[in-house]
N, C-alpha and C positions, 0 to 999 in steps of 0.2 A: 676673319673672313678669308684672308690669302691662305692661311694652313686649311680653310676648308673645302678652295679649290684646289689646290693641289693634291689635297688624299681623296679626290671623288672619286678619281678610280680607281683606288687599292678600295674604297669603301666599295664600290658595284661591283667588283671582282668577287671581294667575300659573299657578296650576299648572293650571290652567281653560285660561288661552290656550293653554298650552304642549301640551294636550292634544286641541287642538280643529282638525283639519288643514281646515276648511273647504271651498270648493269646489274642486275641479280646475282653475285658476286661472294661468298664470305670472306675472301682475304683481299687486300690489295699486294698486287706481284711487286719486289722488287728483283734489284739483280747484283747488290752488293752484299757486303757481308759485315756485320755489326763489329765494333771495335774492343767489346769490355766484355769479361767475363761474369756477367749478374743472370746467365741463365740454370737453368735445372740441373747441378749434378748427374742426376738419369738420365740426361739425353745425351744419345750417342754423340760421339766427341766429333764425326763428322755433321751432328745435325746442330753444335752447339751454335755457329755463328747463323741465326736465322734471322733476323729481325730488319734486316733489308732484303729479307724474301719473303717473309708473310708479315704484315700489321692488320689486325682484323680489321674489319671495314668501319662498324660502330665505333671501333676509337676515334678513326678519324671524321666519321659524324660529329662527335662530339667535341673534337677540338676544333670542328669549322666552327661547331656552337658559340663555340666558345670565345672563337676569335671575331667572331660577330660582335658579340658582348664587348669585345675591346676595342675593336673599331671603329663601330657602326653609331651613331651617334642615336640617343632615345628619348625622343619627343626632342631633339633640341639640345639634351644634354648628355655630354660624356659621360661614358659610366664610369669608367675612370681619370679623376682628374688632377691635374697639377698646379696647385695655387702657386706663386713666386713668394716668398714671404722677404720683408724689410726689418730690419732688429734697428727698433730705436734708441734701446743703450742695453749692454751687458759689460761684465764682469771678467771677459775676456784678456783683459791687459793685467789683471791683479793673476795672484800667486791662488790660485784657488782650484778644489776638486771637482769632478764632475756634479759630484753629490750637490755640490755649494753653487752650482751654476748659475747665472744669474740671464736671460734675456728676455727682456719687454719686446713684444713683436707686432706686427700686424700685417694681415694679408695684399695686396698690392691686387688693386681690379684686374677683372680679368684673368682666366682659366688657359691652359693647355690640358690636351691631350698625353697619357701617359706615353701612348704608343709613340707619338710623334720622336722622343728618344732612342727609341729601340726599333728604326724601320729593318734595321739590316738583320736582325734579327727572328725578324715579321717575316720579311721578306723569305727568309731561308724557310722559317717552318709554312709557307704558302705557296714554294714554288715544292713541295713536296706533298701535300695534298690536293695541289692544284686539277681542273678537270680540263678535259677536252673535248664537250658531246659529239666531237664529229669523229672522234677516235675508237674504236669498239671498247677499250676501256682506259684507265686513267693514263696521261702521260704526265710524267712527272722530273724534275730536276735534282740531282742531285749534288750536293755540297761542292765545290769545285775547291778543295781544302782540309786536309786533316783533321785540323783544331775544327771546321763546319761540320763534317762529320762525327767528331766525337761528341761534341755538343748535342747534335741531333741524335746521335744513338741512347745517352744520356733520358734524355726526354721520353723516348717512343718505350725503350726498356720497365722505366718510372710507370707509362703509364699503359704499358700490360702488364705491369708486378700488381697496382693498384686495381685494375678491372680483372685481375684473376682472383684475388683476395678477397677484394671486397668488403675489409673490416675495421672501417674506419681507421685507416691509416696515422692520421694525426691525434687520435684519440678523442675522448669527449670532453667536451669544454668544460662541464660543471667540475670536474675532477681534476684538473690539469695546471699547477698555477705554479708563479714564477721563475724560479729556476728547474725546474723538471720540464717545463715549458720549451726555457731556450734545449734544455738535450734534447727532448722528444722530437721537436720540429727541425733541430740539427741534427740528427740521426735518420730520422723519417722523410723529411722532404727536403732541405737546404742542401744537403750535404750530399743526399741522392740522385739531382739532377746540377750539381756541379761539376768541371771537370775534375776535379778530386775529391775524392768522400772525405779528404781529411779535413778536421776542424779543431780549433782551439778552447777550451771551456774556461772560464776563468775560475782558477783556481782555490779564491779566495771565497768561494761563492760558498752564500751559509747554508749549514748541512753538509758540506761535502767534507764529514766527517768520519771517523773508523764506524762502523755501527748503522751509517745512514747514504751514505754514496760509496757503492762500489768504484772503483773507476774507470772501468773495465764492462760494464753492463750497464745499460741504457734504462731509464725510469719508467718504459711502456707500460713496465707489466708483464710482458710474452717474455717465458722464459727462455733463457738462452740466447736473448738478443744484446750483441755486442755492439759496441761503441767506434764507429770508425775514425773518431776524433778522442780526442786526449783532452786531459786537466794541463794546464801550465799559467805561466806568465801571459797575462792580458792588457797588463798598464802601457801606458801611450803619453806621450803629452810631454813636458817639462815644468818642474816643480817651480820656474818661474810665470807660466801661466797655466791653460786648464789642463788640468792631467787626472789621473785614476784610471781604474779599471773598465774594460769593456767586458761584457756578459759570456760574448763567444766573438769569434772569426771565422768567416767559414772560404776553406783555402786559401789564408791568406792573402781574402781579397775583399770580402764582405763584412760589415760589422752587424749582427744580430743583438737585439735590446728586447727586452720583454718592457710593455708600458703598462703593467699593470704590479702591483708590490708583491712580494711575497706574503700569504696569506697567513703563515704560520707569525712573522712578525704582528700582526696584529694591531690593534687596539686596546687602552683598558677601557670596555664602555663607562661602566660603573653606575652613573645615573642622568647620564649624558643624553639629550632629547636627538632624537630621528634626524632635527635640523641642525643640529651641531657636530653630528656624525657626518654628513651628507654635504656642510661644509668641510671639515677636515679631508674628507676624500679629495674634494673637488682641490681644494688645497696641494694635495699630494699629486696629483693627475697632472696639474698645472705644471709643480716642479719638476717629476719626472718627465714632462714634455720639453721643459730646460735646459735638464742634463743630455736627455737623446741630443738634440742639435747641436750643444756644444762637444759631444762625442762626433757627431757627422760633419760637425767642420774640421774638429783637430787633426781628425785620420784623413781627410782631405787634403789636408798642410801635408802629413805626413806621406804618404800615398804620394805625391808629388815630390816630394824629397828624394823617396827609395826610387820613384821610376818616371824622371823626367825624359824617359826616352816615348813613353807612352803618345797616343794619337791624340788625347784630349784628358782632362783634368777633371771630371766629372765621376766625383764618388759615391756609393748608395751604400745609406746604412738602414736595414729593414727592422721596423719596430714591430713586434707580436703581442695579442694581446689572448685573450682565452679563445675569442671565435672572429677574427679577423685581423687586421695588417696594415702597416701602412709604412711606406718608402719614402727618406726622404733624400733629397741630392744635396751635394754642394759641389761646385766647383772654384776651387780657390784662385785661378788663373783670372776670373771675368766674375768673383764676389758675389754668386749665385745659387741663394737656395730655393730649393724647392720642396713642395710638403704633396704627397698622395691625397687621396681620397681615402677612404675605408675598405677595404677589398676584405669580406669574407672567406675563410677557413674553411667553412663547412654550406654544405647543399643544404636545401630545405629540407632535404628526412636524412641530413647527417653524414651524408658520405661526402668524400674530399671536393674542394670545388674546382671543378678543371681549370675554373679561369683563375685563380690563385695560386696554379701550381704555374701555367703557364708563363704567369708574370714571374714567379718566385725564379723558374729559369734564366728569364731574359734577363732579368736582377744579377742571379751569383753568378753567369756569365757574361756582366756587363761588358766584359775587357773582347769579346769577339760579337757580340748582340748591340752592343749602344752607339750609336751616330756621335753622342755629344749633343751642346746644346742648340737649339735653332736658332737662328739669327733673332727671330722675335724674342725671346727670350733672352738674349743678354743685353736686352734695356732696363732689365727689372733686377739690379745691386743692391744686396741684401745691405750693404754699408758696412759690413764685419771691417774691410779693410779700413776705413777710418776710425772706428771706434777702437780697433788694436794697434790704432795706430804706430803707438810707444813702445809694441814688443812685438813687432809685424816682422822683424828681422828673427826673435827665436822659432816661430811660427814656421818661416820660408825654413830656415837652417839647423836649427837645434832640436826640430821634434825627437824623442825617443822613442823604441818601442822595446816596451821589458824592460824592469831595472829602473823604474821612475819610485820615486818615491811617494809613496801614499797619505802628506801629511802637509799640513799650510802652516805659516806662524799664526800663534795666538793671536795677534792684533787683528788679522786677516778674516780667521775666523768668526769672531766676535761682530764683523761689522756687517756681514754677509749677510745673515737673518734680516737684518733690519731693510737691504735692500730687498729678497725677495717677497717680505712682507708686506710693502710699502706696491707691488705690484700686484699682488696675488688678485684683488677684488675685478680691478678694469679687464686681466688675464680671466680670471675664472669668466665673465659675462660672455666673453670672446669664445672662449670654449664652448658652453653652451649654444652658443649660437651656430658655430661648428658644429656641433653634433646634430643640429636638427637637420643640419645643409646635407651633412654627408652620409645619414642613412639611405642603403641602398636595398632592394631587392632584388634579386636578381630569379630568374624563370627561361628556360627552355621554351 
């Protein structure tokens, strides 16, 4: 009730812009000059820096839309939202890989708001589309900050490359799985509206072999599309508790995880019934949901380590999946995670969906976009800090990154199945039930 007073008025503001079609117009005027060079070779080298002097007008119709959608609450409920979750025992303090993860969870009553993280964020991209009907045309704010600036040229760049194109920028879902996932979506949109295009690929990743991954060209498809991020070292953790490999980094500040398996590993069906396939999945969905959090807590630990100079402790690792996304936080200073909603990839006839690309922004620039958590929110302790209790020291002090070793003792091993088996059932119901909560549709 109190976060719903206090955003009444960023919520009547938007719904203010979104209503307010201005003058007959095709550009909106700015009077700076954009900071990256992602425009047209052909254009003259005096006309290159343009994009804080013309953004067409439609675009920013559509990010008002868009920001409605994130705002504006629908029938009641947020379209995007933030469960807190509590882990009632994991595997955290033993010597184990991500792969082997182990956490029992449940969600903790009561929702937030995505946006409620990312005001400052919000706020930059709304005082720059913002209106003024008493003004003959828009009067607008602009960044009071380099890094606000680059950010935002970032964005508006991304999304007149996308509305000139038009081709399904992230590609089609049914085609698109695993690891060709995380580079497409790290090449195409993470990596594009972050402050640096560069990104991490994890190296070990299967297929990225002579024959079958260039390293150097990108899995779109279109040819002659290069890689602005690299293969390397991805391991994080310490071989005395969770560690392995993460999928990608993007600018060494985000972790991307694909939640759905690689396709090509497979199954053997053989003579296996529809319902014991559709267990096994649910099986698999469950674990990979284990190891993403225990990757979003470790890099946490970690992340806190390299840059305790930082304003707040709150890290996002974004999980993809073939046609939607979901974000999860931890902040290891005040033992707080938090799980997204669902957020859609794709439009209803398949072209990119603004409000994902938006969020996907305020995401890999969490370090100049995120507030941190809200007061309301650091009552809901996920408990990681008791449960690690006994290895809570290599966690604050000894995380690695790079150079971890990829392997547990045999006894460790061995005992691990038996826990995450012993949870899989109460886990899968919980899931299901999740999924019915968290479809969304979204409409213009």
């Amino acid at each position: 009730m109190a976060e719903h007073i206090e955003n009444s008025n960023t919520r009547k503001r938007v719904c203010e812009i979104s209503e307010y079609d201005g003058p007959s117009r095709p550009c909106h005027r700015r009077k700076r000059h954009c900071n990256i060079g992602l425009c047209n070779n052909q254009v003259d080298s005096s006309e290159k820096n343009h994009l804080f002097a013309e953004v067409p007008e439609r675009i920013l119709k559509n990010v008002t839309r868009a920001l409605e959608r994130l705002l504006v609450d629908n029938l009641g409920r947020r379209i995007v939202r933030l469960a807190p979750l509590k882990l009632l025992n994991c595997n955290a303090a033993d010597s184990s890989l991500f792969s082997d993860a182990y956490c029992s969870m449940e969600a903790f009553d009561g929702e937030f708001s995505l946006w409620s993280l990312f005001q400052k964020g919000i706020q930059l991209l709304m005082d720059f589309i913002d209106a003024d009907p008493e003004q003959e045309s828009r009067v607008t704010i602009l960044p009071d900050t380099k890094q606000g600036e680059l950010i935002l040229d970032k964005l508006l760049h991304y999304l007149v490359e996308i509305d000139q194109q038009f081709h399904g920028e992230i590609g089609t879902p049914d085609r698109i799985h695993g690891a060709d996932l995380t580079i497409i979506l790290a090449n195409h949109l993470f990596g594009k509206v972050a402050t640096s295009s560069k990104f991490l690929l994890n190296k070990q990743t299967k297929g990225n072999k002579k024959g079958n991954y260039k390293l150097s060209s990108c899995r779109c498809g279109t040819s002659n599309c290069k890689l602005t991020g690299r293969f390397g070292d991805t391991s994080i953790g310490n071989d005395q508790v969770w560690h392995g490999d993460l999928d990608a980094i993007i600018d060494d500040q985000v972790v991307l995880e694909t939640h759905e398996g690689d396709t090509n590993s497979g199954y053997c069906l053989g003579d296996r019934s529809p319902a014991d396939m559709e267990r096994d999945h649910s099986v698999e969905r469950v674990s990979r949901k284990q190891e993403i959090i225990a990757k979003t807590i470790t890099f946490s630990f970690l992340q806190k380590q390299r840059h305790p100079d930082y304003e707040h402790f709150l890290f996002p690792c974004i999980s993809v999946g073939n046609d939607y996304m979901v974000v999860y936080f931890y902040d290891s200073e005040h033992d707080i995670l938090l799980e997204s909603s669902r957020i859609p990839l794709l439009g209803e006839e398949g072209q990119t969906n603004l409000l994902a690309v938006i969020i996907s922004w305020l995401v890999v620039n969490y370090k100049y976009t995120c507030d941190g958590l809200t007061e309301e929110m650091k009552d809901k302790q996920a408990g990681f800090i008791s449960l690690a209790k006994s290895k809570l020291d290599v966690y604050e002090r000894d995380l690695q990154f790079g150079d971890v070793e990829n392997d547990v003792p045999s006894d460790v091993q061995a005992s691990q199945p038996q826990l995450v088996e012993e949870s899989v059932p109460t886990l899968r119901q919980k899931l299901d039930k999740d999924r019915l909560k968290t479809l969304l549709k979204f409409s213009d």
